[in-house]
N, C-alpha and C positions, 0 to 999 in steps of 0.2 A: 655227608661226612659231618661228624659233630665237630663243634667250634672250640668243646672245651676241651677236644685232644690238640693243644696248640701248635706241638710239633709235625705230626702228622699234615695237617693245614698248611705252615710252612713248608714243608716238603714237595706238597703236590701242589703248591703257589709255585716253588721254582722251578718244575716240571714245567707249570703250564706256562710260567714268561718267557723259559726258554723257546719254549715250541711259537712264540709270537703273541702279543696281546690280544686276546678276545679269540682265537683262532679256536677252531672247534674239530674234535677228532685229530690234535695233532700228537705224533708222536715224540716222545724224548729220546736225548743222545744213547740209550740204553733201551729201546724200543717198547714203552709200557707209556701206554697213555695217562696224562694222569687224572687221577679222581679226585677231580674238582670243579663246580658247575664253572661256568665266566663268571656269574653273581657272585661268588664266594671272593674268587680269585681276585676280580676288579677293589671289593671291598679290603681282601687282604695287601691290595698295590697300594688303594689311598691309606690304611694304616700304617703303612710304612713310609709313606711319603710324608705323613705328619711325624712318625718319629724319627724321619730326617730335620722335620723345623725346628724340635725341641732339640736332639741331641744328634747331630749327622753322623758322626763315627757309628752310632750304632744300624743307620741302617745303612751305612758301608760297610761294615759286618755282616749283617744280616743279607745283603745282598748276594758277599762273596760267598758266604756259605751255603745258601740256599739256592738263588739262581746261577754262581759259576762252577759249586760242587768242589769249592775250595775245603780243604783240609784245617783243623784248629792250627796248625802248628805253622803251615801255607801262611795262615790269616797271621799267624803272629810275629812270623819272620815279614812281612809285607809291614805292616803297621810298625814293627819294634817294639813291640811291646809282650809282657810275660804270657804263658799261656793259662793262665787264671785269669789274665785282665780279659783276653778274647772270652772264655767261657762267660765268666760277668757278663760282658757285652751279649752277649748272644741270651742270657738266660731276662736281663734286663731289655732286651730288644722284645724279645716273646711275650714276656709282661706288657709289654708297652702292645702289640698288636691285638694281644686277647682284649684287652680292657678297652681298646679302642672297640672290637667287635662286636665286645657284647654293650659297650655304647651306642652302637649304631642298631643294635638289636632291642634295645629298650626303646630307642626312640621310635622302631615303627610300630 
């Protein structure tokens, strides 16, 4: 899967934490396995665990919507806050993951 479809990545990250870390051939709550190696998946976990260090709301954002399958509006009544601030979050959380990946992709 390419890195530079970011969304797509995200998607099939929460697919795969749902079905258990590192777990291979599991299925999600909607039964489609998802397409993404552990390698991708593991590097999209530590992304988002570094842009909990810089900014935590976002990946409690990026969490809910991604691994619990929360809705913008879910996420916005949860947090109180407007539902342009959640998409900000979530479009700034996705920046914040790609840029980590494709740093991690430079470096090797």
């Amino acid at each position: 899967m390419p890195v530079n479809d970011i969304d797509s990545v995200m998607t099939e990250w929460g697919k795969w934490s749902r079905g258990g870390l590192g777990a291979l051939n599991v299925t999600s709550r909607n039964g489609f396995a998802p397409d993404i190696s552990d390698e991708l998946a593991r590097k999209v976990d530590a992304a988002v665990v570094a842009c909990g260090i810089v900014k935590p709301v976002l990946r409690h954002v990026l969490e809910l919507y991604y691994q619990k399958g929360r809705g913008v509006v879910e996420i916005q009544l949860q947090l109180r806050v407007g539902r342009v601030t959640v998409e900000k979050y979530l479009v700034e959380g996705k920046g914040f993951v790609s840029g980590h990946l494709s740093a991690v992709k430079a470096a090797a």
